[in-house]
ZABAVO-358228 format. One record per residue (C-alpha): x, y, z; residue number from 1. Coordinates in steps of 0.2 Angstrom, whole numbers, padded with zeros to 4 digits, always signed. Layout:
BEGIN
    c1    c2    c3 num
     X     Y     Z NUM
...
***
This chain:
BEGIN
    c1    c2    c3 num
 +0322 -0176 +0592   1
 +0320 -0180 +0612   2
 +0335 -0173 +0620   3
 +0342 -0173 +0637   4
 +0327 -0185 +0645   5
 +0331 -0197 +0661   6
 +0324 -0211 +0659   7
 +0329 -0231 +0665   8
 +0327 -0241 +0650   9
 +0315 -0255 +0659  10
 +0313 -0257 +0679  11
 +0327 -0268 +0679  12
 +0339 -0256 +0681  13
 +0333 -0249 +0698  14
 +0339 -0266 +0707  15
 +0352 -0260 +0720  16
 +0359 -0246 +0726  17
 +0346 -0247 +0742  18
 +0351 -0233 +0755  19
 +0357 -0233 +0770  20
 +0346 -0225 +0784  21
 +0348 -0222 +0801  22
 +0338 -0228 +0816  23
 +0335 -0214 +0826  24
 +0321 -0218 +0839  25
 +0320 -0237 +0843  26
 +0337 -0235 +0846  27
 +0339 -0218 +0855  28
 +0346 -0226 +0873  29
 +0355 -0238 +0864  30
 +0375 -0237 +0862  31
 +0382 -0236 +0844  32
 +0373 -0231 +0830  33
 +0360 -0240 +0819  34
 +0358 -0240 +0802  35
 +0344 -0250 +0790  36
 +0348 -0256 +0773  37
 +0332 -0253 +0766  38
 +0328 -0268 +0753  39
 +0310 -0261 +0748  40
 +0319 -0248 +0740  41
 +0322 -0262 +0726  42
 +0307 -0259 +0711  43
 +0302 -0278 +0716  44
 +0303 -0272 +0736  45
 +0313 -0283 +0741  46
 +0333 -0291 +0744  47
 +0327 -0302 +0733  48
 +0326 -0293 +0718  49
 +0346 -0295 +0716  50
 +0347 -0313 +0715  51
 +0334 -0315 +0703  52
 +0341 -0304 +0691  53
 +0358 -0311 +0693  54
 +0355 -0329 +0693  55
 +0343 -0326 +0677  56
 +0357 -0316 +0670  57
 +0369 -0328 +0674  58
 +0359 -0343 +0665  59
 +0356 -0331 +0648  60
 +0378 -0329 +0647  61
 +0380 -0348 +0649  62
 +0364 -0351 +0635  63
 +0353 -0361 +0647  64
 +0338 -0350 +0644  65
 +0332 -0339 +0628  66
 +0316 -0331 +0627  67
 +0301 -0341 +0628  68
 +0306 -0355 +0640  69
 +0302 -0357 +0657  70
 +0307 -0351 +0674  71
 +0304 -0364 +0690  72
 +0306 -0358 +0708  73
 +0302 -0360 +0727  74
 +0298 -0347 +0735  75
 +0290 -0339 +0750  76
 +0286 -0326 +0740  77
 +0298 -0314 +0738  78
 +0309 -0322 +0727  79
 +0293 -0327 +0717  80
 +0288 -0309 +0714  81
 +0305 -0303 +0707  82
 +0309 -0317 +0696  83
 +0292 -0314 +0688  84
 +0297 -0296 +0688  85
 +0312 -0300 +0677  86
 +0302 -0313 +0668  87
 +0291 -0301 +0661  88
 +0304 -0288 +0654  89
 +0315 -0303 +0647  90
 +0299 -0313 +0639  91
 +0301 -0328 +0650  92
 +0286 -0341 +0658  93
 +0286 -0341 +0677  94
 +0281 -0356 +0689  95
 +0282 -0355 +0707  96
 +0279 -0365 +0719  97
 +0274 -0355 +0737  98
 +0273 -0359 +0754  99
 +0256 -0360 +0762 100
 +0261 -0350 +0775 101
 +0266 -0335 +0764 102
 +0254 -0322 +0766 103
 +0238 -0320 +0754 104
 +0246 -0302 +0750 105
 +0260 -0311 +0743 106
 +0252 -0324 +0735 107
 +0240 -0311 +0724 108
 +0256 -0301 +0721 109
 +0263 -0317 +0712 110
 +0246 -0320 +0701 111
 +0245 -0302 +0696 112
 +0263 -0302 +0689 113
 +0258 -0317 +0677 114
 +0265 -0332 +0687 115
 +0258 -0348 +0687 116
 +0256 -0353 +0706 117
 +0257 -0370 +0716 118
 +0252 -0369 +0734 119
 +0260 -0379 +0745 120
 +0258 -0386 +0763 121
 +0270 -0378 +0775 122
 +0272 -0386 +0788 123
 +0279 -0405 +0780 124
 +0298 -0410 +0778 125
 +0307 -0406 +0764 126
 +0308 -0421 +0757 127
 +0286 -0424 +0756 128
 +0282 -0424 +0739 129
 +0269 -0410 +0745 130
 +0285 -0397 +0750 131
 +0289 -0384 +0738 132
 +0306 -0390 +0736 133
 +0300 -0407 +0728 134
 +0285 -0399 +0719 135
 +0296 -0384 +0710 136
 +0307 -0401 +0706 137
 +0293 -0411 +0699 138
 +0288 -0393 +0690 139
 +0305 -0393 +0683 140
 +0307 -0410 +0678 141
 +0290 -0411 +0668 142
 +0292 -0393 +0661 143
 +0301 -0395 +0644 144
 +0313 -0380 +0641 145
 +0314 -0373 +0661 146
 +0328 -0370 +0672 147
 +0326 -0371 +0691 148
 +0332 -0355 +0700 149
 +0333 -0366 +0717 150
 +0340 -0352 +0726 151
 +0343 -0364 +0745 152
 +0357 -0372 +0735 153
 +0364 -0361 +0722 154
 +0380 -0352 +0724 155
 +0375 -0339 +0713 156
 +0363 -0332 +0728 157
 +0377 -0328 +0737 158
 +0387 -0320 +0722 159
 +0374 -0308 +0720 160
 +0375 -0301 +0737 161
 +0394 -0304 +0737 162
 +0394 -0292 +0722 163
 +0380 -0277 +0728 164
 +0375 -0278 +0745 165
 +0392 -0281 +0751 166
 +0400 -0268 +0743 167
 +0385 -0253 +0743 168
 +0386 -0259 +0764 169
 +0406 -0255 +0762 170
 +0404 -0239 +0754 171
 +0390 -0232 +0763 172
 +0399 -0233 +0780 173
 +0415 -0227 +0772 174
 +0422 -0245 +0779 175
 +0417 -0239 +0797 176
 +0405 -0252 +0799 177
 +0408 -0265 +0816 178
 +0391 -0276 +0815 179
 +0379 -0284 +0803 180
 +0362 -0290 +0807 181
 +0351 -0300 +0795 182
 +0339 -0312 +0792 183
 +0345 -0329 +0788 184
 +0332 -0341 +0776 185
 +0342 -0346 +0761 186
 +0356 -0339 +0770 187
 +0362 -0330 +0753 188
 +0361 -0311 +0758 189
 +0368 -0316 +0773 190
 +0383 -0326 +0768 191
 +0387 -0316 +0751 192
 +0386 -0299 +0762 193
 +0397 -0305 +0776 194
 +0409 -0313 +0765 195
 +0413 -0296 +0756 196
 +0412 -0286 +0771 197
 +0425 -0300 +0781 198
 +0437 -0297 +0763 199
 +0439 -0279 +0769 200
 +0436 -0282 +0787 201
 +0439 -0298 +0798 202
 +0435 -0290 +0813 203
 +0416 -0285 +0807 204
 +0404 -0294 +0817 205
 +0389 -0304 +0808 206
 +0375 -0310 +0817 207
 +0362 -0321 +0812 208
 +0344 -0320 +0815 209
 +0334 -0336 +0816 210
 +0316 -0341 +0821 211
 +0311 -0353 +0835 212
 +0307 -0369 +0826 213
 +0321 -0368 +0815 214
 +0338 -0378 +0814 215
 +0350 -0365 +0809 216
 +0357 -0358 +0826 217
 +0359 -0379 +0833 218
 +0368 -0382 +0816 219
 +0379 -0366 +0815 220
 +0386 -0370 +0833 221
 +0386 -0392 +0831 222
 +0387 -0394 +0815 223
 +0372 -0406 +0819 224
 +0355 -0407 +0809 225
 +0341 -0407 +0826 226
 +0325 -0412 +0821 227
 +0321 -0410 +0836 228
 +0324 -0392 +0832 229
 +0310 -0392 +0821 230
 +0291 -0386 +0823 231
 +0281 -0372 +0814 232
 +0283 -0356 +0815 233
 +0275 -0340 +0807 234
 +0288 -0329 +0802 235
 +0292 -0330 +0784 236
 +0309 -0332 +0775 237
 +0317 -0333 +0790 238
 +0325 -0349 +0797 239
 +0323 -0366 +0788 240
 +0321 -0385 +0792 241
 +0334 -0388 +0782 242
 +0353 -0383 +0779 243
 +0354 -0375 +0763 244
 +0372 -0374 +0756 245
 +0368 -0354 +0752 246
 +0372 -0353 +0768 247
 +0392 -0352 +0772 248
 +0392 -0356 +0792 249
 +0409 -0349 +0793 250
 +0404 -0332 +0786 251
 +0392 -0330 +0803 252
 +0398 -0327 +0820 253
 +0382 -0331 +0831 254
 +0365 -0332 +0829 255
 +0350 -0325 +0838 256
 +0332 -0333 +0839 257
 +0317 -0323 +0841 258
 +0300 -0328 +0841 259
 +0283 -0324 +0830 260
 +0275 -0312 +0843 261
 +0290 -0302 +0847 262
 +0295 -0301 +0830 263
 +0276 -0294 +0824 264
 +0275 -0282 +0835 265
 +0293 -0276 +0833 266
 +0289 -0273 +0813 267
 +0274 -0262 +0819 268
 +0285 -0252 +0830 269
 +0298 -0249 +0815 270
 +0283 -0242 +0806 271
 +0274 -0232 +0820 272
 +0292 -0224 +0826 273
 +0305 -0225 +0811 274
 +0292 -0220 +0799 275
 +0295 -0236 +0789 276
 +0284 -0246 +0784 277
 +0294 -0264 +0782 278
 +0289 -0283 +0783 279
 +0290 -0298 +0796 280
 +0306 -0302 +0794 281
 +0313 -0285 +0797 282
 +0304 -0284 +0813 283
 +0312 -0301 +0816 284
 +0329 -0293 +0812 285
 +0324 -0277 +0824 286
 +0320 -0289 +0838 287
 +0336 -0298 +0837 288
 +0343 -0279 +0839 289
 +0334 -0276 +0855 290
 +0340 -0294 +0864 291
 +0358 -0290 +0858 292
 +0356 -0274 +0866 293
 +0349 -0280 +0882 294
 +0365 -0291 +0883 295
 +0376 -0279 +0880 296
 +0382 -0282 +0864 297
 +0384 -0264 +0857 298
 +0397 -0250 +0865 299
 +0400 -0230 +0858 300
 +0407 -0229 +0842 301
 +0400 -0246 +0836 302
 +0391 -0243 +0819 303
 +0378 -0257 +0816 304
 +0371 -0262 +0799 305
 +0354 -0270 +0799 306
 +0347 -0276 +0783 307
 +0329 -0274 +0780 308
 +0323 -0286 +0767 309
 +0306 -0281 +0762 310
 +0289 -0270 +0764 311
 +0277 -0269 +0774 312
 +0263 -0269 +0759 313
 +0268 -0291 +0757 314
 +0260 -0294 +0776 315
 +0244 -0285 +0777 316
 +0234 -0298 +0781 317
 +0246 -0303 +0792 318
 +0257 -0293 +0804 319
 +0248 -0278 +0800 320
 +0228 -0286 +0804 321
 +0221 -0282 +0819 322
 +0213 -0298 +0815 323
 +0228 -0309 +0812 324
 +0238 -0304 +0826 325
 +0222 -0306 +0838 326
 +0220 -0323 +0830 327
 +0237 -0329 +0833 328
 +0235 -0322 +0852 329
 +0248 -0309 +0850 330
 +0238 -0296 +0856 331
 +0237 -0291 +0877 332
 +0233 -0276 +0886 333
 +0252 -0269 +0887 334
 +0248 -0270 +0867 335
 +0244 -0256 +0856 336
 +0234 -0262 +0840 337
 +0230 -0248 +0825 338
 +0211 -0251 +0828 339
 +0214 -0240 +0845 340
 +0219 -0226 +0832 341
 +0204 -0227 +0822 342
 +0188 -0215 +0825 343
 +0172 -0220 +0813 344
 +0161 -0205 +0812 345
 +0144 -0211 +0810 346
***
């Protein structure tokens, strides 16, 4: 008889528990102190990996799903990835349906974890029968036996945070943290985090971080839906052209917008200088640091909490591709690319 062997039953019970790790470099001049929540320490790599066990969890208690049936989502690709993840241990069928604009990394990522995959055109309303929200509906509708995770408006995405994020973000700064940083898409780790943290501590900052081309920032300070607001943009799960009732306004304080190139080249710092090798949002979260700090948003003593959401490995066709970046125009001669690193001996 085997005695006395660690072992996790399944990799299901690895989601959570992500560390907390400082920021020692990027922000050596800056006032406070900076930590990361590192999301890709999840064994899906990313936030996202807590909502799709949750919510699926959530489903099997109230008898709406049993093994065999059918799983239904949108997703720019991380989301995807984990609920196939849990799909696979709990012997469930995965649809997805991704937007075009997430990267082909993510997209192969999807296929090679046994999801069925619909492609979808990014840059259409909503409401166009072509957007994934209205194909992961039509999926659902015509898919006898399926739930639809449809994490924009599903309370339970915020739970999931409410109940980890929030509190490992609590415990890990022994309830000394003053700001919180993070992406807003879905709006779910955002809302369900802050919602805990305000519980314990109303006078905890939480910023927002939006993308040019999204409505979010106009909506959280009008209450208005802009379309004006709206135009593409290549950042991914970040910002929306929609408002998704994931998001709870009143749990943010302010937003920031930042912009594709910024955002890019602020991820490939993070990995040249923290040694971290994270995803575009993250940069975008980063780079929403830096403007904060150039107005003089931090002081001494501030501890600030920035989440992370994902890994590098989803964007490398992307972000971290010579050839990408070049093609978007992001590259100039202040610009360092990786290709300047590289020697081929011949």
């Amino acid at each position: 008889m085997k005695k006395n062997i660690q072992v996790f039953d399944n990799v299901l019970q690895l989601i959570g528990n992500t560390p907390l790790i400082k920021l020692n470099k990027m922000t050596a001049d800056y006032d406070g102190d900076f930590y990361a929540k590192v999301e890709a320490f999840n064994p899906g790599h990313s936030s996202k990996d807590r909502i799709a066990l949750h919510i699926i969890e959530e489903a099997e208690r109230q008898g709406l799903l049993t093994p065999g049936d059918t799983i239904v989502e949108t997703t720019s690709g991380n989301t995807g990835f984990s609920i196939a993840m849990v799909s696979i241990i709990k012997g469930y069928r995965c649809i997805l349906a991704v937007s075009s604009k997430s990267s082909p990394d993510k997209i192969d990522m999807l296929k090679a974890m046994g999801a069925q995959v619909y492609v979808c055109p990014a840059h259409v309303s909503a409401d166009d029968p072509r957007s994934y929200y209205e194909v992961a509906k039509r999926l659902h509708e015509e898919t006898k036996g399926s739930i639809y995770i449809n994490q924009y408006f599903n309370q339970l995405n915020l739970d999931a945070h409410y109940h980890s994020t929030g509190p490992e973000i609590w415990e890990q700064t022994e309830g000394q943290i003053t700001h919180l940083v993070a992406a807003s898409g879905t709006g779910g780790t955002i809302s369900g985090t802050s919602k805990y943290l305000k519980e314990k501590n109303p006078a905890v900052k939480i910023i927002g971080v939006d993308a040019y081309g999204s409505v979010l920032k106009k909506y959280h300070e009008t209450r208005e839906f802009d379309h004006n607001e709206i135009y593409p943009y290549r950042i991914e799960g970040l910002g929306k052209n929609l408002i998704p009732t994931a998001t709870d306004f009143d749990m943010i304080d302010t937003f920031v917008k930042v912009t594709d190139e910024e955002s890019a080249h602020t991820a490939r710092e993070i990995s040249r200088t923290e040694g971290l090798f994270v995803g575009y949002t993250s940069g975008a979260v980063m780079q929403a640091v830096k403007q904060l700090n150039e107005e003089g948003e931090f002081k001494p003593g501030d501890n600030v909490v920035v989440i992370f959401p994902d890994h590098g490995s989803r964007y490398m066709s992307k972000v971290y591709s010579d050839k990408w970046m070049e093609d978007q125009g992001f590259f100039d001669s202040k610009k360092v690319t990786t290709m300047e690193t590289i020697q081929y001996i011949k």
